[in-house]
N, C-alpha and C positions, 0 to 999 in steps of 0.2 A: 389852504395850503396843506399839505402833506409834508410830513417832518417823520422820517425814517431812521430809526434809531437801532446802531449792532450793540444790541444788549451786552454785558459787562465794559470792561475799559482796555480792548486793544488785543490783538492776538497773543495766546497763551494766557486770555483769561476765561473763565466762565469753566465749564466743565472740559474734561482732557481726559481723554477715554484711551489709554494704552492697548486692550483689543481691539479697536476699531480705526485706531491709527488719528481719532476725532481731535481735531481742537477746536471748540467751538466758539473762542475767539474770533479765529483766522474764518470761521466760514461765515461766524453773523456779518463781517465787516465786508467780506467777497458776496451775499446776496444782497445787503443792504445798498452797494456800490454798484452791481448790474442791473439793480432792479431800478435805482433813484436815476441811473443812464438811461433805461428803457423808456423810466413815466416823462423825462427832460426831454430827450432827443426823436424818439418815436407820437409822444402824445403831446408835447409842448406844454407839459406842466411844470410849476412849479414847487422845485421838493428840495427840502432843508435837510443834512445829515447829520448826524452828531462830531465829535472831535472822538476818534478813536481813543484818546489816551487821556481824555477828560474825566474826572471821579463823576460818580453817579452825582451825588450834591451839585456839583457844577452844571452838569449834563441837564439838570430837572430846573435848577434857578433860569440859565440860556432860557429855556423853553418857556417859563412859566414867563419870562420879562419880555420875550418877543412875539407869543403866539396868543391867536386867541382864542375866546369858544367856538368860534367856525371851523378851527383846524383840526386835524386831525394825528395823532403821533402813536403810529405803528411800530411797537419794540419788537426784534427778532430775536428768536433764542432758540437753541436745541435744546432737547429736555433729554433728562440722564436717572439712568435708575440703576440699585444692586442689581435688578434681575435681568439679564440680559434679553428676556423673552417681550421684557414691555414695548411698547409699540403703537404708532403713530401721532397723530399733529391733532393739537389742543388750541382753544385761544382761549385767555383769559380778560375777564373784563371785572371793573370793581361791582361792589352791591349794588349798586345804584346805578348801573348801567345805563348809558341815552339808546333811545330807538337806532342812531346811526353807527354807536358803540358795538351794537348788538348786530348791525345788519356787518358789519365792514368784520365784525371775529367770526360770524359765519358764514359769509361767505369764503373769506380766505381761509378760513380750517377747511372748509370741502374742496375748496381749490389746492390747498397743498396736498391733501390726501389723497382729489384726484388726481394730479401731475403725477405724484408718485406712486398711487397704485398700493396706499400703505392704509391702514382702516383710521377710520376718523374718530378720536377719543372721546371728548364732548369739547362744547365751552362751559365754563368754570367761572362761577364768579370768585374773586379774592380770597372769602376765607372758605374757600373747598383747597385752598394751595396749602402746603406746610407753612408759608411765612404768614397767611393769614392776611396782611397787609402790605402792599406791592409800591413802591414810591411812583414808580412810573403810570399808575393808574390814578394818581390823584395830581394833574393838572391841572394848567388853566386850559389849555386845550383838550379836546376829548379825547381817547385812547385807548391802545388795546395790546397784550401781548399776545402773540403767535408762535406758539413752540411748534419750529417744522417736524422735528421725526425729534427719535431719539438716537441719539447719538453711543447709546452705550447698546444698541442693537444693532449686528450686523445686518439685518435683512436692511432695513429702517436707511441704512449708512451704503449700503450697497445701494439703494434705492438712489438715493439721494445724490450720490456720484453719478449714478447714470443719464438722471435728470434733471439737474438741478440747473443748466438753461432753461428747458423747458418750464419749468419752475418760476424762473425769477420770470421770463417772457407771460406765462398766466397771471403770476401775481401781478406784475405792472398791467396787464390788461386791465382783471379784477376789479386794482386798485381805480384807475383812470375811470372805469365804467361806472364805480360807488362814485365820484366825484362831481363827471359832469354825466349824472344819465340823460 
């Protein structure tokens, strides 16, 4: 099962970028909602979303009580920095990453970078991030986070309005392809 999770808790959370016009709320919650249509209604899969408005605690107990080691839980998130110049799509996975942890954050970093045409950062295990430990990466199901662009970069934001069907339409492919190859 695939379980699609809009990082933070509900539009106007997560980062909120005043030059770039970003709420990265309102966008994780609009890709994670085109793309779990795409994998439903185009591949006939089945995909779990989170509750927009649910605390992180809550969001990770749901998952850990319903899902299991076969599944897999995809968080989205734009990533934000002081420097306006940083730029493009990351995925992180814990230390201990599985072989399928590692295949599903690299493939989808190079599928977001391709879609948009923005350079592809690395993957990252947990403590290469600032928080060093990620709640979302320590499930009963397997997992990954994937920061599309950055959101405090216009190019990155510009990008990402132009394509971001395109986008959710690869990543639901992407994802479906990692599932049943």
């Amino acid at each position: 099962m695939i379980i699609l999770t809009a990082g933070h808790t509900g539009a106007t959370s997560g980062a909120q970028c005043t030059a770039t016009h970003f709420d990265e709320g309102a966008e994780n919650i609009w890709l994670r909602n085109r793309i779990a249509e795409i994998l439903t209604n185009k591949y006939n899969l089945v995909v779990l979303i989170d509750n927009d408005h649910a605390s992180l605690s809550l969001v990770t107990k749901q998952i850990n009580e319903n899902a299991t080691t076969e599944d897999i839980v995809i968080d989205l998130h734009f990533n934000a920095h002081t420097n306006p110049n940083a730029r493009g799509t990351e995925a992180i996975v814990s230390d201990d990453a599985t072989t399928l942890e590692l295949r599903f954050a690299s493939r989808l970093a190079h599928t977001s970078a391709d879609a948009l045409n923005i350079p592809l950062r690395s993957i990252k295990s947990e403590t290469q991030t600032p928080n060093h430990r990620l709640a979302m990466l320590h499930l009963t199901p397997q997992s990954i986070i994937l920061e599309i662009c950055f959101c405090t970069s216009p190019q990155d934001v510009e990008a990402y309005r132009q394509h971001r069907e395109n986008l959710a339409e690869t990543l639901a492919k992407n994802i479906a392809e990692l599932i049943t190859p």
